[in-house]
C-alpha positions in Angstrom: 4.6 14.3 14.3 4.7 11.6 17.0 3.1 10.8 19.9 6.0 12.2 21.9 6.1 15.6 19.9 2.5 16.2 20.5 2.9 15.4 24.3 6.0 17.6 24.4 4.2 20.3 22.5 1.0 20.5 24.8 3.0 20.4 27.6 5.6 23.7 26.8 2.3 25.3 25.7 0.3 24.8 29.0 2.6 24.3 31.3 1.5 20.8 32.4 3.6 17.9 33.8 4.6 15.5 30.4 3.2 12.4 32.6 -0.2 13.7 32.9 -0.5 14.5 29.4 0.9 11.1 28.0 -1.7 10.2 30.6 -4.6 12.2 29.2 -3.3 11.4 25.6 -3.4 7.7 26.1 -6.5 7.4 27.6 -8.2 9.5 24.6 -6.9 6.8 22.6 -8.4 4.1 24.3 -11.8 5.3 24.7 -12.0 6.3 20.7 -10.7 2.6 20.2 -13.1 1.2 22.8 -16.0 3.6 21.1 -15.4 2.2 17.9 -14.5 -1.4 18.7 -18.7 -1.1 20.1 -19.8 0.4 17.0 -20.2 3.8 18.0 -18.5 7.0 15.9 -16.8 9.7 17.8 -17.9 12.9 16.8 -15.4 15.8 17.5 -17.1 19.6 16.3 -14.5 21.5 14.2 -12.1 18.7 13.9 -14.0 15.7 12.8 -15.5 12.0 13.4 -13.8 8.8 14.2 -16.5 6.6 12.4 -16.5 2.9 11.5 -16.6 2.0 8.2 -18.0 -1.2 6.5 -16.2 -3.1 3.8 -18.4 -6.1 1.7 -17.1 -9.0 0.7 -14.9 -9.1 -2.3 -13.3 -11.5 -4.1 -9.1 -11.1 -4.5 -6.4 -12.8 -6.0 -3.8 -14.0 -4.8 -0.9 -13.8 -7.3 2.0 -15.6 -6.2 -1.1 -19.1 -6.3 -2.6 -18.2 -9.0 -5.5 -18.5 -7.3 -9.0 -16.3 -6.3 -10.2 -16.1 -2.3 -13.3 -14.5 -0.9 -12.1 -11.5 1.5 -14.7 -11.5 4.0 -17.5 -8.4 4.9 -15.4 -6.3 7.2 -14.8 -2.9 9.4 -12.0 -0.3 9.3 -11.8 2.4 11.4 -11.5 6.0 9.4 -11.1 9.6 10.0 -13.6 12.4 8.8 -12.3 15.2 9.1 -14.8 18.7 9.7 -15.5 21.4 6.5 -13.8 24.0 9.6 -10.5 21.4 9.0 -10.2 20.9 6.0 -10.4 25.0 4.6 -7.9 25.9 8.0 -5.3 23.0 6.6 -6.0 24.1 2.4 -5.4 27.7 3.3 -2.0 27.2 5.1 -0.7 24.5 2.7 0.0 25.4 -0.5 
């Protein structure tokens, strides 16, 4: 599902202008970017938590070289989803 779809589904289901919730859907992405580019998970109750992970340093090769380099200490962003989530998505697909 895209963007788009989502957007187009939320607004048949409530009746709201498309702009407004594009709007709304944007700016939900840029504060759970902004949130986690400070280092500060976003906890959402029954659907889950935006939360930063932290990678060490490894060491990885690069094949093509022959050769070994040091992949730096590092953080992801990653998606937790909620125990409510997880058994609502198990028990519909199957």
């Amino acid at each position: 599902m895209t963007k788009a779809e989502i957007v187009n589904e939320i607004a048949q289901k409530t009746g709201i202008e498309k702009v407004a919730i594009l709007a709304t859907v944007e700016e939900f992405m840029n504060v759970v970017k902004d949130s986690l580019a400070e280092g500060e998970n976003v906890y959402m109750r029954g659907f889950g938590s935006f939360i930063v992970k932290k990678r060490a340093e490894k060491t990885g090769r690069n094949i093509s070289k022959n050769t070994t380099i040091i992949i730096p200490a590092h953080n992801i962003p990653s998606f937790k989803p909620a125990k409510t989530f997880v058994n609502e998505i198990s028990k519909k697909v199957k």
